[in-house]
N, C-alpha and C positions, 0 to 999 in steps of 0.2 A: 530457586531457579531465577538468573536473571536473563531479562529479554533485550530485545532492541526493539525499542517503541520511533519509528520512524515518522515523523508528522513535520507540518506545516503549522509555526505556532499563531495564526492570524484565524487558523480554520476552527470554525466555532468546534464544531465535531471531537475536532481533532484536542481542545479544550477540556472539554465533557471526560473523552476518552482517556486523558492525562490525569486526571481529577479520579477517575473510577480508577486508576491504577494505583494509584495514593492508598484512596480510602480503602481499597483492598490490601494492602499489604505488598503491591507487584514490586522486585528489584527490577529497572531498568537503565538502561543505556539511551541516552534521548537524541536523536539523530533529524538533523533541521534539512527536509527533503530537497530543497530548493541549492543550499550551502554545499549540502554531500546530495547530489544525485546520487540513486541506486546505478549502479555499472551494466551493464548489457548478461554482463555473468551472473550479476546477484539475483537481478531479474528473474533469469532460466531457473535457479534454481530454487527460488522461492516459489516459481511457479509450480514447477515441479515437487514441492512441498506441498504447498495448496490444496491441491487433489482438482483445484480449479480452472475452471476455461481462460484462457489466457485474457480475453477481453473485458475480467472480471478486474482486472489490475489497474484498465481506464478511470478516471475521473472523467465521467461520461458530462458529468455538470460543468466542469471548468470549462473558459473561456478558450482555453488554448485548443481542446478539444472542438470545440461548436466553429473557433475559426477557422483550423485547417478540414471541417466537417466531415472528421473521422466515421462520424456515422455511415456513411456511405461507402467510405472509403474501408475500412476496417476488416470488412466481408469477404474482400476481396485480396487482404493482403496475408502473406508466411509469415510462420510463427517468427521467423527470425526477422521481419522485416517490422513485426510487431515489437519484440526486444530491444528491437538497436531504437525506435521511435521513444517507444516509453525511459530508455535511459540518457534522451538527450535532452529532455524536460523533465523537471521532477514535479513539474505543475498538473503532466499530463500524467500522473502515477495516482490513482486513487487512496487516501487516505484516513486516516490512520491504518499503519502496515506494524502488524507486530511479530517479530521475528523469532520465534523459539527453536532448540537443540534440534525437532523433530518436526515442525509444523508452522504456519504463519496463518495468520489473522490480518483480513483485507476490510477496511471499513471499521466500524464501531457497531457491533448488534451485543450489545450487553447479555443476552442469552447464551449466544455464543462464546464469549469472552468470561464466564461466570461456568461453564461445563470444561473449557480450557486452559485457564489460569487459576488454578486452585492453590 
């Protein structure tokens, strides 16, 4: 099975998470989040993949995040106004995102990623 490992190669995490896909065996596709923004479609439906709340997609730590202080603001806003935000920044897309046939991986939790990448 190969994937598409979506990251940011400056982000420690995102690092770590490339490394563990090595040492495991993972084939991937390496996708530089910032270069290829995810699309407003890809978004929906990774989301929709996920099984996750749409707000789980934020990089709640980035800058770009705490300047336009989506925290406030996020609460308040539709899922599609959510969508079209997160694919006009790929800064403001939390990552590492790993894109499989049936399912994606938001973040790096090696538990997780060790039950789903076998």
């Amino acid at each position: 099975m190969k994937v598409l490992f979506v990251e940011y190669p400056k982000c420690t995490t995102c690092q770590k998470a490339k490394k563990w896909l090595v040492e495991h065996g993972v084939e991937f596709e390496d996708r530089h989040i910032v270069e290829k923004n995810p699309s407003a479609a890809e978004i929906k439906k990774w989301w929709k993949m996920s099984g996750l709340e749409l707000r789980k997609f934020f990089n709640t730590s980035g800058l770009k995040y705490k300047e336009l202080a989506l925290k406030d603001k996020l609460p308040t806003m539709s899922d599609e106004e959510k969508i079209k935000l997160l694919s006009s920044d790929g800064m403001l897309v939390k990552r590492p995102l790993v894109v499989m046939d049936d399912d994606v991986l938001v973040g790096f939790k090696e538990d997780e990623w060790k039950g789903k990448l076998k």
